[in-house]
Each structure stands twice: as structure tokens, then as C-alpha cells.
Steps between C-alpha positions, in 0.01 A plus 500: 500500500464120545182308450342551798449881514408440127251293566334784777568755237305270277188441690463808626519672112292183438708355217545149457817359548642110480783499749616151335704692202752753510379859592591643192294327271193706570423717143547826656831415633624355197377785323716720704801291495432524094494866504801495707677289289426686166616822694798409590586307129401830338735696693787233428434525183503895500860415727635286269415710194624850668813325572617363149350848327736667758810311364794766412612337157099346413456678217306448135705276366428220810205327538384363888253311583344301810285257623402435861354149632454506895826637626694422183616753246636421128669767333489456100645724288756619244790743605794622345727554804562205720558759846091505391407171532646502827385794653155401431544225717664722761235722495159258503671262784467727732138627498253350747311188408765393286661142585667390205623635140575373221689689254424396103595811365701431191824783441499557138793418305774794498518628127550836314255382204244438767616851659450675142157350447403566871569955422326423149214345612429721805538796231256346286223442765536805738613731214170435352295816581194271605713295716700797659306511804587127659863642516426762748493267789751400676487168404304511124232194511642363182758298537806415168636142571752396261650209502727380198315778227189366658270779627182454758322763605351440865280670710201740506370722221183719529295382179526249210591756283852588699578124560451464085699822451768376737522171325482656125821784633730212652428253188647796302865522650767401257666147673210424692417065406208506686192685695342354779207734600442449923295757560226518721239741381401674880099450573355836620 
């Protein structure tokens, strides 16, 4: 509508209206546009994370993340294929409401120590009997990053106690220098 038939609709509702400014910066039009807005960034964000989840080759032992700003999108991560890092990108560049990407996802470094610590760390955590259960899904919410004998655990755990318990099972693999504990205790 342009100002005109605003201004009728206006008067005859008997709101107040200054035709000097834009039309949209009356508070219950804003207030629409912002519930617009956060509807569609929720669902991008619900897009963008349905999309690198559904990755054939994303598995434990990668780590992706993402941040959106306006119609930009930064994938951060660690994986340990490179086909990964660029897939992601394939995948997110294409959903609606994305303009640009930028990919700085770091590929892990190819090596068969890292491999061997990678199997005895996962054994560790999910072999635990109190940890089992995050293994079940298809992709387990705790994350093994190892880079160089250096482990980080990233992610979501359900309470203190498994984060700790994560933590305390990967600090006890043989080769392992160091621990970094990620995790993100979920709030219920």
C-alpha cells in the first residue's frame, strides 16, 4: 500500500501516524518485521545445521561449526578428510538466505598415530558403560579431535558429571600429550 491509503487506514482505525518518515517505522510494524526476521534466521539455522549433520563421511571424529551474520555464513571446524571440508561448503551454499561462505574448517593432519589414538580414545569414552548411550545416535554429540597426540573433546554432554567422566577416560589413553575438555554441558 503507499502512504495515502495508509493514511485513510490510519484515521479511520484512529491511530496516529507521521507521514514524514518511512512507513515502517511504526512499533507494530517493526515488531512484525522482527518476528519475521527471527523466523526466518531460526529456520536457516535449522537449514544450515540439517545440512552439515547430513554429511555422508561427518562423523565423530570431525568437529563443524557455524556462525551466521546477516547473509554470511562461517564454517569453523576440524575434519579429518579434506572431500569434508568441501562438501560442507557445497552443501550450506545452496540453502536460501545464504549469500556468502566462508570455509575455515581446518583438515587435520593425515597420520596413523593420530588414527590409533582417534579408535583408543573413542573406546575409552563410548566404551564407558555411563557414556554408552551418546553413541547410539547417528552422529554421537561428543566429538574426539586429535591433532598431533593432542585430544579435544567438543560438543554437548548431558551433565557435569559425563563432561568430567569424558575428560578423566580420554586423559587416560596411553600417547595422548594433552586433554582439552570442549564440552558443553546441555541446559534442560
Amino acid at each position: 500500500m503507499n502512504r495515502k491509503y495508509w493514511a485513510i487506514f490510519a484515521i479511520a482505525c484512529g491511530i496516529s501516524l507521521s507521514l514524514s518518515g518511512p512507513m515502517n517505522s511504526t512499533p507494530a510494524l517493526q515488531g512484525a518485521k522482527s518476528q519475521r526476521d527471527d523466523k526466518m534466521a531460526a529456520n536457516l539455522i535449522r537449514e544450515v545445521r540439517h545440512q552439515l549433520v547430513m554429511l555422508p563421511y561427518y562423523s565423530v571424529f570431525d568437529n563443524l561449526t557455524y556462525s551466521i551474520e546477516g547473509d554470511n555464513l562461517t564454517l569453523n571446524g576440524q575434519v579429518t578428510r579434506p572431500t569434508l571440508k568441501s562438501d560442507a561448503e557445497s552443501a550450506v551454499k545452496s540453502i536460501e538466505g545464504v549469500g556468502r561462505v566462508v570455509n575455515n574448517i581446518e583438515v587435520l593432519p593425515l597420520s596413523p598415530m593420530d588414527d590409533d589414538i582417534r579408535r583408543a580414545v573413542y573406546r575409552a569414552v563410548y566404551g564407558d558403560s555411563s557414556l554408552q548411550r551418546y553413541a547410539l545416535q547417528a552422529v554421537p554429540s561428543i566429538h574426539i579431535i586429535v591433532k598431533n597426540g593432542n585430544v579435544m573433546l567438543e560438543g554437548v554432554a548431558d551433565t557435569e558429571a559425563d563432561k568430567n567422566l569424558a575428560n578423566l577416560r580420554a586423559s587416560g589413553v596411553p600417547n595422548v600429550f594433552s586433554v582439552k575438555n570442549n564440552l558443553v554441558v546441555a541446559s534442560k
